[in-house]
C-alpha positions as a Markdown table, in Angstrom:
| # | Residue | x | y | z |
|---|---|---|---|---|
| 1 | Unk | 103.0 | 60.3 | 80.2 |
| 2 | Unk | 100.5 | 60.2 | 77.3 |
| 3 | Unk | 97.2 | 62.8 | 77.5 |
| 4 | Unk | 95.2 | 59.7 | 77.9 |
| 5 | Unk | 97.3 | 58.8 | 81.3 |
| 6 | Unk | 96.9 | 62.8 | 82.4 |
| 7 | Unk | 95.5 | 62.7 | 85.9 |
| 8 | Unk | 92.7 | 66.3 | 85.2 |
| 9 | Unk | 91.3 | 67.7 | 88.2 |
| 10 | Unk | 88.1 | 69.6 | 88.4 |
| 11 | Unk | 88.9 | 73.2 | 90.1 |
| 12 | Unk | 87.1 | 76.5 | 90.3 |
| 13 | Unk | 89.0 | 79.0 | 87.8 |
| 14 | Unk | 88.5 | 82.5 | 88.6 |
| 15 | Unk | 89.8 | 85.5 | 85.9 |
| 16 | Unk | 90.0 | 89.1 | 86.5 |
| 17 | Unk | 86.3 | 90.3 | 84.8 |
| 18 | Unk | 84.9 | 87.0 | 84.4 |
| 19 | Unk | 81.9 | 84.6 | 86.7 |
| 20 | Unk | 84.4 | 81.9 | 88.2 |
| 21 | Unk | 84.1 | 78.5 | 86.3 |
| 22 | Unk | 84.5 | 74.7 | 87.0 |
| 23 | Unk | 86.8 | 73.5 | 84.7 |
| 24 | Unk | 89.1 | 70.2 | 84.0 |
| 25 | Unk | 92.7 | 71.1 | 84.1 |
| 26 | Unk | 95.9 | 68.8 | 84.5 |
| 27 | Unk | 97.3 | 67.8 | 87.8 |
| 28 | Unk | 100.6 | 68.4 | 86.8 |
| 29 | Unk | 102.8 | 71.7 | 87.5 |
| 30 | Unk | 103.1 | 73.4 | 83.9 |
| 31 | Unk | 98.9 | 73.5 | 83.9 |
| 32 | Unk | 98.8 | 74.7 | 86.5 |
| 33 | Unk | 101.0 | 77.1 | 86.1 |
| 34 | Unk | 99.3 | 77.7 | 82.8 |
| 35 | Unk | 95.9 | 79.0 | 84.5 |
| 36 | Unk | 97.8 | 81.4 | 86.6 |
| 37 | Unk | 100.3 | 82.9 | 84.1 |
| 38 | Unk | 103.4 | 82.2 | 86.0 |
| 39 | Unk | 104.9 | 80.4 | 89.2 |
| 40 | Unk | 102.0 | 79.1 | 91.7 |
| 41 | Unk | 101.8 | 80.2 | 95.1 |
| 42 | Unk | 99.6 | 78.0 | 97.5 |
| 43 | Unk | 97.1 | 80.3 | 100.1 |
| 44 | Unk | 94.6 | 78.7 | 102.6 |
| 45 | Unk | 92.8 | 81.5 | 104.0 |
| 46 | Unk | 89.7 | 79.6 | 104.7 |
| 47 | Unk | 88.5 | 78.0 | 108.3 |
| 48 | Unk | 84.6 | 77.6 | 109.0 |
| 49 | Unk | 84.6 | 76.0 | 113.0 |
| 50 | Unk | 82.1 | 74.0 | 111.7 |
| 51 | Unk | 83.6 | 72.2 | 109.0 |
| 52 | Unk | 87.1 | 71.1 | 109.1 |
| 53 | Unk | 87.2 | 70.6 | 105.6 |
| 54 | Unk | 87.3 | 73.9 | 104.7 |
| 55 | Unk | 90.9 | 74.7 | 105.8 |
| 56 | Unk | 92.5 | 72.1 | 102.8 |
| 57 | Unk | 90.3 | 74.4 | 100.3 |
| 58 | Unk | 93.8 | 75.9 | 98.6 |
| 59 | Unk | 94.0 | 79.0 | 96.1 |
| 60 | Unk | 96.7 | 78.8 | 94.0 |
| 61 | Unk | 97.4 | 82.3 | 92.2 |
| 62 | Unk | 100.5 | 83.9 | 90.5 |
| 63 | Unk | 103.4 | 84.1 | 93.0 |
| 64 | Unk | 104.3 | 87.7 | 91.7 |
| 65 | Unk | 100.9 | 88.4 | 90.9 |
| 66 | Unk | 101.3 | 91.9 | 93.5 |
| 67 | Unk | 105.0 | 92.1 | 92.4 |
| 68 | Unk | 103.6 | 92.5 | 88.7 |
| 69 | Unk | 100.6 | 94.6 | 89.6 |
| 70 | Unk | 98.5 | 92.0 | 88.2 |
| 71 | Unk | 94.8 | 93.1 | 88.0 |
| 72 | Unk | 92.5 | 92.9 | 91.4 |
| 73 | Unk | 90.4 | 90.0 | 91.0 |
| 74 | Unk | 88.7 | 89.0 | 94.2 |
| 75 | Unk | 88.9 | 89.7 | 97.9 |
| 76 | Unk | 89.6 | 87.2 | 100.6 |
| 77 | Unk | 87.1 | 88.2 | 103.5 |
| 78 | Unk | 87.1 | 87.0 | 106.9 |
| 79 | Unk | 84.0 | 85.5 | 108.5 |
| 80 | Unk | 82.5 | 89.2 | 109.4 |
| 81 | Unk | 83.5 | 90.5 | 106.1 |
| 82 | Unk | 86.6 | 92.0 | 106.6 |
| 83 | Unk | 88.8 | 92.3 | 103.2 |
| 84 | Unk | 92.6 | 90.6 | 104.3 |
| 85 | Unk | 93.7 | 90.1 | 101.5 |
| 86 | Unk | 92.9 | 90.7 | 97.2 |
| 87 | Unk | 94.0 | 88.5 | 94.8 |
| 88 | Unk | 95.4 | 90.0 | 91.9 |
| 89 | Unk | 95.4 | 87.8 | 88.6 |
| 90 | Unk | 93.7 | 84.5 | 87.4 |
| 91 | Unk | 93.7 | 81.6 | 90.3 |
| 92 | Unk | 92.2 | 78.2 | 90.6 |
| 93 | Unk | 90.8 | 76.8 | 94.1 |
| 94 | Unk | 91.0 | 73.2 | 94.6 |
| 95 | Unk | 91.7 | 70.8 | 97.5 |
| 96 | Unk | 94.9 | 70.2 | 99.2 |
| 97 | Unk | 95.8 | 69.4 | 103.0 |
| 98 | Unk | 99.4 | 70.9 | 103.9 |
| 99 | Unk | 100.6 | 67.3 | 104.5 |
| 100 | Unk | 100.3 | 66.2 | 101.4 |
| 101 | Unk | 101.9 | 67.2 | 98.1 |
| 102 | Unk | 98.7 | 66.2 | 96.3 |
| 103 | Unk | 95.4 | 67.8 | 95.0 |
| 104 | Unk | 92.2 | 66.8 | 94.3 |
| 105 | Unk | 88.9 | 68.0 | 93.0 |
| 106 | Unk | 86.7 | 69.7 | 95.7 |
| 107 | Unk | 84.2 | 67.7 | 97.3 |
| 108 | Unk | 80.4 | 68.4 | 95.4 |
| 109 | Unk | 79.4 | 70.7 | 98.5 |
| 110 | Unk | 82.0 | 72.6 | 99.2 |
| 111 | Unk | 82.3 | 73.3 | 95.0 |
| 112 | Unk | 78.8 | 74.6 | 95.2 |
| 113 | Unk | 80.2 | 76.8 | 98.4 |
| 114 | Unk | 83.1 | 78.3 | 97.1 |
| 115 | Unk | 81.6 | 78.3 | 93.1 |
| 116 | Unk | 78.5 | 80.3 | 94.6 |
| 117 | Unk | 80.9 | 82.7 | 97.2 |
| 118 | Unk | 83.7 | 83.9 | 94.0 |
| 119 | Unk | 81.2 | 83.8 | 91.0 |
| 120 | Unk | 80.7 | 87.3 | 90.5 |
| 121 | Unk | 84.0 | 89.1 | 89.7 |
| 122 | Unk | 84.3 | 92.4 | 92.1 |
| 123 | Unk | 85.2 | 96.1 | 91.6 |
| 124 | Unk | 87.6 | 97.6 | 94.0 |
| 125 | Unk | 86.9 | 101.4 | 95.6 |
| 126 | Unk | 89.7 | 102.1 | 97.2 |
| 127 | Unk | 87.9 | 104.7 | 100.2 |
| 128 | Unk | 89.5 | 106.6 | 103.4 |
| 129 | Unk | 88.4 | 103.7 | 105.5 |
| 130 | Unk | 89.6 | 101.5 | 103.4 |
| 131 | Unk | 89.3 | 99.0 | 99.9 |
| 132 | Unk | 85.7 | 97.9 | 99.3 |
| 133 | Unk | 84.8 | 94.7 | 97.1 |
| 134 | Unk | 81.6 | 95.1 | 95.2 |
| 135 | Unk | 80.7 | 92.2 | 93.3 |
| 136 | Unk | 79.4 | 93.1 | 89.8 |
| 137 | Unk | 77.6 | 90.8 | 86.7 |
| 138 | Unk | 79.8 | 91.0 | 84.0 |
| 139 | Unk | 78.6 | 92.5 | 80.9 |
| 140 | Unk | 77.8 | 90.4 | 77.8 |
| 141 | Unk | 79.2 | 91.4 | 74.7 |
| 142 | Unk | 77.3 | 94.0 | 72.5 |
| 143 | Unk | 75.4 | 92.9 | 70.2 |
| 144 | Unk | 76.4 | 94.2 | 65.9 |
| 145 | Unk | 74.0 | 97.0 | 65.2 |
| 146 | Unk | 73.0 | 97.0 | 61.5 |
| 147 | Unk | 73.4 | 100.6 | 60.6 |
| 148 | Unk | 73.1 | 100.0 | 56.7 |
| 149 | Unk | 69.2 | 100.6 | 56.9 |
């Protein structure tokens, strides 16, 4: 298949440190694969009783990601808050239903959703009642200091 044949698909990116992004990757396995560094796992945490939808929205992260002790990236909350689970390492959300063996780009409103509820990256405190996920800006690089006054 020639690049201009590729099938891309729009997908939220989110990297350890960095505001998640929309960006164009290929539909096929090895770009995939490519965002997260390794072998893709499939995770559908989501559900929202008042939008089906929500429960096709599908992370894909590094299967060994924990194995590896890839860096934390973001937490996986339930609908009160609760952390169950952190991603560790780069991962891409796009839209999948467990039927199928296909993905798609997310629909425009639940991109705005899911862009607007991983775009800051998070710190992790791990504390005796347990980890807390405290979303942070990330810094911009410094700007070159002219000290040759």
């Amino acid at each position: 298949m020639s690049n201009e044949e590729k099938k891309m698909l729009q997908v939220i990116v989110c990297r350890p440190g960095e505001r998640a992004a929309i960006e164009e990757i290929g539909e096929d396995l090895a770009s995939m694969q490519a965002v997260v560094g390794g072998m893709i796992q499939e995770y559908q945490p989501f559900y929202d009783g008042s939008d089906p939808r929500v429960e096709n929205v599908t992370i894909y992260c590094h299967e060994e990601g924990k194995l590896r002790n890839l860096e934390r990236n973001r937490a996986i909350a339930d609908n009160e808050g609760r952390i169950l689970d952190i991603i560790r390492g780069p991962f891409f959300i796009c839209y999948s239903t467990i039927e199928s063996e296909t993905f798609h780009s997310l629909p425009a409103d639940l991109e705005e959703k899911f862009i607007k509820k991983f775009e800051r990256p998070e710190h992790f405190v791990d504390t005796p009642g347990g980890i807390l996920a405290i979303p942070y800006d990330p810094q911009k690089p410094a700007k070159q200091t002219d000290l040759s006054r």
